[in-house]
C-alpha positions in Angstrom: -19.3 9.5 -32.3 -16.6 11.4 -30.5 -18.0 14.8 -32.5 -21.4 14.0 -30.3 -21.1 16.5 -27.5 -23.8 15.9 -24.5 -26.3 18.3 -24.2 -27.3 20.0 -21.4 -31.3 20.7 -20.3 -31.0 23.9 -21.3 -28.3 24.5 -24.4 -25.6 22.4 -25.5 -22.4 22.7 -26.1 -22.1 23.2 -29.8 -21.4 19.4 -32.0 -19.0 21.7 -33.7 -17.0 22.8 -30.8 -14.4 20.1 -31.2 -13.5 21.4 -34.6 -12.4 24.4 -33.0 -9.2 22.8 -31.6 -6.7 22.2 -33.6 -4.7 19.9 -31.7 -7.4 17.4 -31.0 -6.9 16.2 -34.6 -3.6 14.5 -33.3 -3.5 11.0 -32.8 -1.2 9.0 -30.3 0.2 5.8 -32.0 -2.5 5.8 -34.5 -5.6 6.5 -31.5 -7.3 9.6 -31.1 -5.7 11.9 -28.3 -8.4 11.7 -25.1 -7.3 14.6 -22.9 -7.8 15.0 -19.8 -5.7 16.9 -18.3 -7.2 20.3 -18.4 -7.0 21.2 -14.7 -3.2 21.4 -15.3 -3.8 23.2 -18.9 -6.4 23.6 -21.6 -5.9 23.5 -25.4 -6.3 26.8 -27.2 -9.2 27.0 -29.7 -8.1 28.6 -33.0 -9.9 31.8 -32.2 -7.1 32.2 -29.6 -4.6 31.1 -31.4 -5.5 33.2 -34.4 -5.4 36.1 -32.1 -1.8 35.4 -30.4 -0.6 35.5 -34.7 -2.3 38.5 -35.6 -1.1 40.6 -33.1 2.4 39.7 -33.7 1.7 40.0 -37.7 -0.5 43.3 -37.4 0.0 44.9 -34.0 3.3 44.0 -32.3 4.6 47.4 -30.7 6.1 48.3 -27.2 2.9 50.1 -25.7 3.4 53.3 -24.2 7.0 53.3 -25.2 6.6 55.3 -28.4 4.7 58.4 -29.6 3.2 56.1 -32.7 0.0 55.2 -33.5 0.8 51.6 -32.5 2.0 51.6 -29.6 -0.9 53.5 -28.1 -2.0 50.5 -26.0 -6.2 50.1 -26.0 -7.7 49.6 -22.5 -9.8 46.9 -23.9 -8.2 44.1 -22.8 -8.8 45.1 -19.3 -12.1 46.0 -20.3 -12.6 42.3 -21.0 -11.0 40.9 -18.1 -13.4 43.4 -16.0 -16.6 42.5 -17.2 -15.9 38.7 -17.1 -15.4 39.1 -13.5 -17.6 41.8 -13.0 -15.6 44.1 -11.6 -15.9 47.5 -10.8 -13.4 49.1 -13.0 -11.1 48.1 -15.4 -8.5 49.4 -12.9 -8.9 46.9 -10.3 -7.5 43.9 -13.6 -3.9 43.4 -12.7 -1.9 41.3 -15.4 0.6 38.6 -14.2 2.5 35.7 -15.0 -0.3 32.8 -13.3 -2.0 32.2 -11.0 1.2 31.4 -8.5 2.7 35.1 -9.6 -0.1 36.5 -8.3 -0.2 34.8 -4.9 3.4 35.8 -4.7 3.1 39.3 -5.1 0.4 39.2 -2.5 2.8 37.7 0.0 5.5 39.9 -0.9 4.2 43.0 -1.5 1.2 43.7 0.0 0.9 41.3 3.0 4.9 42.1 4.3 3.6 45.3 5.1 0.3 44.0 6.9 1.4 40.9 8.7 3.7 40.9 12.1 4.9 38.4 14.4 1.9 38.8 16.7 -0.3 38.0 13.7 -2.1 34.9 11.8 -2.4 33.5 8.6 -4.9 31.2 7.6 -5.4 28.4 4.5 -7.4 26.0 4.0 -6.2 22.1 4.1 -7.3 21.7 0.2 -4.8 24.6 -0.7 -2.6 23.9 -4.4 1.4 24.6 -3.2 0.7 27.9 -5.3 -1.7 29.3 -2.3 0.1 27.6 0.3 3.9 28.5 0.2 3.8 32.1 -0.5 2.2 32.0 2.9 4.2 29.4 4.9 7.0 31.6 3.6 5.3 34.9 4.5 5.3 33.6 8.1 8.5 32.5 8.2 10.0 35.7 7.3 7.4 37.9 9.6 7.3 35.2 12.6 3.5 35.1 12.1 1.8 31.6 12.6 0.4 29.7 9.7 -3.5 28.1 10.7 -4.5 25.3 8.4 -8.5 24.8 8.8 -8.4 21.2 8.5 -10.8 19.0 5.7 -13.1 17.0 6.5 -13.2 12.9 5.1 -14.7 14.2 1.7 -11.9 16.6 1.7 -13.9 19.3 1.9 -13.5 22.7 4.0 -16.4 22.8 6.7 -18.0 26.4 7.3 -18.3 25.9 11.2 -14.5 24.7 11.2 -13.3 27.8 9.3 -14.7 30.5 11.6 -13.9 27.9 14.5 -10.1 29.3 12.7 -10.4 32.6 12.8 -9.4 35.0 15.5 -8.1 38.5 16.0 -4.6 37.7 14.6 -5.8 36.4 11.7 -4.8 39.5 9.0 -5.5 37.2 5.6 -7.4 33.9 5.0 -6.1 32.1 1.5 -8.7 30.0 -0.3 -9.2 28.0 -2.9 -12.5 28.6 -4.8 -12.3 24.9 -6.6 -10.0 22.0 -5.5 -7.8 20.9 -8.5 -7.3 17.8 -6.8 -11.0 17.0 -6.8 -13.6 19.8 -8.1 -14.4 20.3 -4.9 -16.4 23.6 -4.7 -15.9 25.8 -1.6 -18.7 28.2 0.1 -16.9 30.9 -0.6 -19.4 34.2 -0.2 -19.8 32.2 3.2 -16.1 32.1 4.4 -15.6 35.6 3.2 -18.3 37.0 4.8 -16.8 35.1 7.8 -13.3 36.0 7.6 -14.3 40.0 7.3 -16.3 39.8 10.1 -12.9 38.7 12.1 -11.0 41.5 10.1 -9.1 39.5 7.7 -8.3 40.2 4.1 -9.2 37.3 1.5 -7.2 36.4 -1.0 -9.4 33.6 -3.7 -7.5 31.3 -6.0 -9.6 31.2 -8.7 -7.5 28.9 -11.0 -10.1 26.2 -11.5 -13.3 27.9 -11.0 -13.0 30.3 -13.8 -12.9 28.1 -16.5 -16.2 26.0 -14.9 -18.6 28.7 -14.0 -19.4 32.1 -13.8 -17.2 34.0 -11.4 -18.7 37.5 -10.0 -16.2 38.8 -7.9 -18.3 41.8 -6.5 -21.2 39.2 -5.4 -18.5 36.9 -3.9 -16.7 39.8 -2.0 -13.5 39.0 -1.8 -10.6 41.5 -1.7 -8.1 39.7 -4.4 -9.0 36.9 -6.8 -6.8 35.4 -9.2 -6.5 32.8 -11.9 -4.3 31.7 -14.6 -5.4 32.0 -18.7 -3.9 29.1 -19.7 -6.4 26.8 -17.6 -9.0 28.8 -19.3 -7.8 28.0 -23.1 -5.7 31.1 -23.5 -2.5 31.2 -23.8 0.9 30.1 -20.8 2.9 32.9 -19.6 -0.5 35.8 -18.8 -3.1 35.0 -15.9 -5.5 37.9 -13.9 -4.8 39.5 -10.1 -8.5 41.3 -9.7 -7.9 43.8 -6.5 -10.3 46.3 -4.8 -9.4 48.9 -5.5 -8.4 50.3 -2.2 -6.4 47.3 -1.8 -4.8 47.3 -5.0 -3.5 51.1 -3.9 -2.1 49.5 -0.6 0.1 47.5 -2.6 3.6 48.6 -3.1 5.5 48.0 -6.5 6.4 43.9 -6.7 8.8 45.1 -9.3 10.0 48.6 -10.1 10.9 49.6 -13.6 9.6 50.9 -16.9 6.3 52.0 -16.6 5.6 52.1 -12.9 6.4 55.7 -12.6 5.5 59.3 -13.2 9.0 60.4 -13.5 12.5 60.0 -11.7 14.9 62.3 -10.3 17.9 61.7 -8.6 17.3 64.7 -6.1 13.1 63.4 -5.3 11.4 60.8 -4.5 10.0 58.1 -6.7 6.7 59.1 -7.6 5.1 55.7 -8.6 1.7 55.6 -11.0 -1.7 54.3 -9.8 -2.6 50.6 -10.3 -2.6 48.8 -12.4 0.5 50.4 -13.7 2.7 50.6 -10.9 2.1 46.6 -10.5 3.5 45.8 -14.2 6.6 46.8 -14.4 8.6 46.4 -17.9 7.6 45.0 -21.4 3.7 43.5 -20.7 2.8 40.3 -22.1 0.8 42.3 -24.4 0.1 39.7 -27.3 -0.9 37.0 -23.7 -3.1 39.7 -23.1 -4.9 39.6 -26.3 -5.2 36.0 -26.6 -6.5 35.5 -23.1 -9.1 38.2 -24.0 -9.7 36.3 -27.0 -10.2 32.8 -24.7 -12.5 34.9 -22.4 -15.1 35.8 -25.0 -14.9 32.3 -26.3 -15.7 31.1 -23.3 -18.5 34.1 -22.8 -20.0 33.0 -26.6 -20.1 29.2 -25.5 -22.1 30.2 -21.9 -20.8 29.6 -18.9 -24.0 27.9 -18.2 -23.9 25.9 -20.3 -20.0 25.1 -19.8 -21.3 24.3 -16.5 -24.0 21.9 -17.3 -21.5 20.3 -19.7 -19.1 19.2 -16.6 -22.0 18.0 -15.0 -23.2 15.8 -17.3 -19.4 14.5 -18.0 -18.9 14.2 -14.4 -22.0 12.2 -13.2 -20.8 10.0 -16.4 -17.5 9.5 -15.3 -18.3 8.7 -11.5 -21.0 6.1 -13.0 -18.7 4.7 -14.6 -16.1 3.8 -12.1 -18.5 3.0 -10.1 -18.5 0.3 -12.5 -14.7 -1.3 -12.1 -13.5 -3.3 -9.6 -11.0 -2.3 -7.3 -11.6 1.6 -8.1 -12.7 4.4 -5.8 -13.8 8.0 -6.4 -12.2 10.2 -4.0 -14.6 12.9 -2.6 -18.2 13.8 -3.9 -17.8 15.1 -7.5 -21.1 15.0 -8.4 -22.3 17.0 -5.5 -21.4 20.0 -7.1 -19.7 19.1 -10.5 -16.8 21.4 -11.3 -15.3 19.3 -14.3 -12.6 17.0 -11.8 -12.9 13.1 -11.2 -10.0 11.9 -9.0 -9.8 8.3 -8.4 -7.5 5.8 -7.0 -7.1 1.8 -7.4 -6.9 -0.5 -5.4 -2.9 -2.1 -5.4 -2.0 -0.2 -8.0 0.3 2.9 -8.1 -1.3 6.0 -9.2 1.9 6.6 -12.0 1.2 3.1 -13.3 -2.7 4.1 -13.9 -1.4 7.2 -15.7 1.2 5.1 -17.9 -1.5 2.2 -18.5 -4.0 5.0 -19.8 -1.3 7.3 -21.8 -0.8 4.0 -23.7 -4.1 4.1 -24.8 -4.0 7.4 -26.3 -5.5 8.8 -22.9 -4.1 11.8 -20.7 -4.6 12.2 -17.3 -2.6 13.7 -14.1 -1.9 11.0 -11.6 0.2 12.1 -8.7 -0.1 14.4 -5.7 -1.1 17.2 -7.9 0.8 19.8 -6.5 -1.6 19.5 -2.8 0.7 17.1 -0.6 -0.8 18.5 2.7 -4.3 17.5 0.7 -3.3 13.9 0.1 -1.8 13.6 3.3 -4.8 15.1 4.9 -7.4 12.0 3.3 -4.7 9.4 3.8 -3.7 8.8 0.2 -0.3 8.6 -2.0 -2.1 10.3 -4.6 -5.1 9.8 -6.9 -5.7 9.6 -10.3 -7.4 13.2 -11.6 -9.4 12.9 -15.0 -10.6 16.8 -15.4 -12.7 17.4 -18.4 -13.4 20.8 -20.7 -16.2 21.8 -23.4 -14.0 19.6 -25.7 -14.5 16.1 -24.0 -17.3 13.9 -24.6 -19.1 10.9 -23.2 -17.3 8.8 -25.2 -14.1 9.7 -24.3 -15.3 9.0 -20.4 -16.3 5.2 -21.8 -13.0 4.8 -23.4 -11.3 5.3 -19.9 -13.5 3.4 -18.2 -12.8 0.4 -20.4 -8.8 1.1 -20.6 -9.0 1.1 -16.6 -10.2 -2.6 -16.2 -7.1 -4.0 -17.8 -4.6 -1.8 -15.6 -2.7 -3.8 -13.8 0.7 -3.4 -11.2 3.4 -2.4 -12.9 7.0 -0.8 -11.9 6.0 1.7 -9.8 3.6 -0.3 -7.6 6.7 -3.0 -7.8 9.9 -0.7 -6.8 8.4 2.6 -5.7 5.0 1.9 -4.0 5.5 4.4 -1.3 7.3 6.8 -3.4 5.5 9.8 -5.1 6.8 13.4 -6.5 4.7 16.5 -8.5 
């Protein structure tokens, strides 16, 4: 039964969790919707949905606009964020836009004031264009040089080869904590410990670990980490810049504006708040910020433990049974560390003409590039085929894919386009 969630050796995932989504009710042309496309977004349980309403039907108010018991904004949303990541104060929680907002204040505002034209900045080969071109950008206007650490043929960063990277120039190493293109899961505590031992200042894109595992920013060290809600079954438009806080202070305004300062006078300097403050400038996303602290105690009642074992379990499944199909191969080693991603290609056959032959079997996946060209074109490939699974999918869900893929066949893009490849 499609209800039948696997269970892990220790806890499952509750049989009832599916009930919890409303859109998984849907069917496409009279099949049940298989998604599995929850690298690129999640759904939203009803928990989180209920909680994006009721502010807007109970709460709604411009915080800290008004002397009214509304729009006295509660810290708790922060509080939330904080001790999901374990952080060490609720003013080291930063809200953006995603994941790619934060990477871009980063590059603009902290980072112009740290990097020259003398200096380095390094990325890793797996990078998502969201931690990449802030930072090819960053040296283009500063004249510093961009250092990719190459991958390896798993596509996977090699400890040796990133401190091989690292010099005295190098002012800020930009990581990926999981590939989105295929779950692979980087050493990170390692290549931070690394990268401050050369004097550089880490910056973690946390987009798909944190809706996989338990993320503990103190124990992994790193001076910024951020990730995007909506990947995490909150809500689009709200996502999480974590800062030390001595870094956070080193960053200048990314936007000035309501909010960001003490007071203004034409004859006196701007005196601009502490952060958070004087990093969200304007209106917040204050009902975003309630839902995604609703999707983060979901997430926290489920277990990431047992979230965890859940991929695992869905992952090993899925890599069995490709193994399974001719003409298929699984790119990478999923299973060596599962983080909820299966990429595969097949042989002769277009990756957009896998993704078309599935989504007419009621089945969504990402085929493409994935927004990682330098990725692809590092292992050689046009682009793969990414199924990426949440506490939603099941086993059966993997066998339905399995047997939609062995009637997939050429079709227009493999005909017309076969070099051709976009997104």
């Amino acid at each position: 039964m499609v209800e039948m969630l696997v269970a892990s050796a220790a806890r499952a995932v509750p049989a009832t969790v599916r009930g919890d989504f409303p859109i998984l009710g849907a069917t496409s042309d009279g099949m049940p919707l298989t998604y599995l496309d929850n690298a690129a977004t999640a759904q939203k349980p009803q928990a989180v949905l209920d909680a994006l309403v009721g502010y807007y039907a109970t709460a709604n108010s411009n915080v800290g606009r008004g002397y009214y018991r509304l729009s006295h904004a509660s810290t708790e949303r922060y509080e939330v964020v904080r001790r999901f990541l374990n952080a060490g104060s609720a003013d080291e929680i930063v809200f953006t836009r995603n994941t790619t907002d934060a990477v871009n204040m980063l590059a603009d505002s902290w980072a112009h004031g740290q990097v020259g034209p003398d200096d380095q900045v390094l990325v890793t080969g797996m990078e998502h264009n969201s931690n990449m071109l802030p930072w090819r950008r960053l040296c283009e206007h500063t004249g510093a040089e961009l250092v990719v650490v190459p991958v390896d043929h798993a596509g996977r960063v090699r400890v040796p080869d990133f401190r091989d990277a690292l010099g005295p120039r190098v002012r800020v190493a930009a990581i990926a904590h999981v590939s989105n293109v295929l779950g692979t899961v980087n050493p990170v505590r390692d290549l931070v410990d690394a990268a401050h031992r050369a004097g550089a200042t880490v910056v973690v894109d946390g987009a798909q670990a944190v809706p996989h595992r338990k993320v503990d920013v103190r124990a992994l060290g790193a001076d910024f980490y951020c990730f995007s809600e909506h990947k995490a079954y909150g809500p689009m438009g709200i996502g999480v810049l974590y800062g030390r806080r001595d870094r956070l202070e080193q960053l200048e305004p990314y936007q000035v504006g309501g909010g960001t300062v003490k007071g203004v006078r034409l004859d006196a300097p701007v005196r601009y708040v502490p952060a958070p403050g004087r990093l969200e400038a304007g209106t917040p996303n204050v009902a975003g910020a309630v839902a995604l602290a609703a999707a983060l105690d979901y997430l926290d009642e489920l277990g990431l433990d047992v979230v965890q074992a859940h991929d695992g379990l869905l992952v090993r499944r899925a890599v069995e049974a490709l193994s399974t199909v001719d003409r298929i191969r699984t790119v990478g080693r999923p299973g060596a560390d599962p983080s909820g991603i299966v990429s595969f290609t097949v042989d002769g056959v277009h990756p957009y003409d896998v993704g078309g032959h599935l989504d007419a079997h009621g089945i969504a996946v990402r085929s493409g590039v994935h927004c990682a060209n330098v990725f692809l074109d590092a292992l050689g490939l046009l682009g793969t085929v990414r199924m990426s699974f949440a506490v939603y999918n099941t086993e059966e869900e993997v066998e339905r894919v399995a047997a939609a893929r062995r009637t997939v066949r050429p079709g227009p893009w493999t005909r017309d386009h076969p070099n051709e490849r976009f997104l």
